[in-house]
N, C-alpha and C positions, 0 to 999 in steps of 0.2 A: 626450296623448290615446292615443298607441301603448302607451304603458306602459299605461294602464285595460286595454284591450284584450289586452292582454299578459296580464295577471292573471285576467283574464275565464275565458283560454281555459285559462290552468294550473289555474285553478278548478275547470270543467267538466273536464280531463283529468282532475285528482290525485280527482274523484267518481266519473270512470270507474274507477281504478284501486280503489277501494275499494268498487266496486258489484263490480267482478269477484271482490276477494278477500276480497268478505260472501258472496257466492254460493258461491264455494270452499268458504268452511268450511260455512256451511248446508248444501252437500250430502252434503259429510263426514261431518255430525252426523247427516243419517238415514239415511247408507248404516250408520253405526255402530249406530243406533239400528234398523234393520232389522236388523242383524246376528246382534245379540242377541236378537232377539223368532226370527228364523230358527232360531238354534241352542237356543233352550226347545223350539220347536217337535219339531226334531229327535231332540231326547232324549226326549221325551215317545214319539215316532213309534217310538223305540228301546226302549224299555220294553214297549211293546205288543208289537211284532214277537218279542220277546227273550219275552212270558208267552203268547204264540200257543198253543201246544197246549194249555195252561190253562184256556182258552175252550172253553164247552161248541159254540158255534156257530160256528164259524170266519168263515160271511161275513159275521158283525156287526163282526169287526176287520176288516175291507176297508172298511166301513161306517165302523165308526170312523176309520180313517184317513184315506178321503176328507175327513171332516168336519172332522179335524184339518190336512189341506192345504187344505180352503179357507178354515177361520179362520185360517191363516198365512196366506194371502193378504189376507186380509180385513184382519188385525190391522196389516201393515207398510203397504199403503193408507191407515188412518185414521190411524197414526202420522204418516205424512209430511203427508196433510193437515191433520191438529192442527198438528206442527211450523210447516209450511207459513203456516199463519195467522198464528199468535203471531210470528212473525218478523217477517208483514208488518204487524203492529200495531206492533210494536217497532219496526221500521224508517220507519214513518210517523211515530209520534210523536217518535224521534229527528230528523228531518228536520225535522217543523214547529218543533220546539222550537229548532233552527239556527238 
């Protein structure tokens, strides 16, 4: 009966141990995955700044810029909760199918 018990708990730890080090890499994967959507962001931001005096109107690149930090913002938000889901579909239906 101690052995069941025994097994029970290695069970439930060896799921802790692999709930922690799903979580590790899923976070991993949208800090990477921000990372990249970050640095388009930036080169884009760097192009402008860099054709600035080009612009007949200079505070429409302020204008554009703002809009370009907030769809960076925007854009690594819906990444991670895209990610975010697909994972937990993935991680549900690998569970039930256990």
């Amino acid at each position: 009966m101690t052995h069941v018990m025994f097994d029970q708990q290695l069970s439930v730890s060896t799921m802790n141990v692999i709930n922690n080090e799903t979580t590790t890499i899923i976070n991993q994967f949208i800090q990477v995955i921000a990372q990249q959507h970050l640095q388009k962001v930036i080169d884009e931001k760097q192009k402008i700044l860099h054709n600035r005096d080009k612009f007949e109107k200079p505070l429409s690149v302020d204008t554009i810029i703002t809009s370009i930090e907030n769809r960076q913002i925007n854009m690594i938000q819906r990444t991670q909760y895209n990610i975010e889901q697909q994972l937990k579909t993935l991680l549900v239906n690998s569970y039930s199918s256990a």
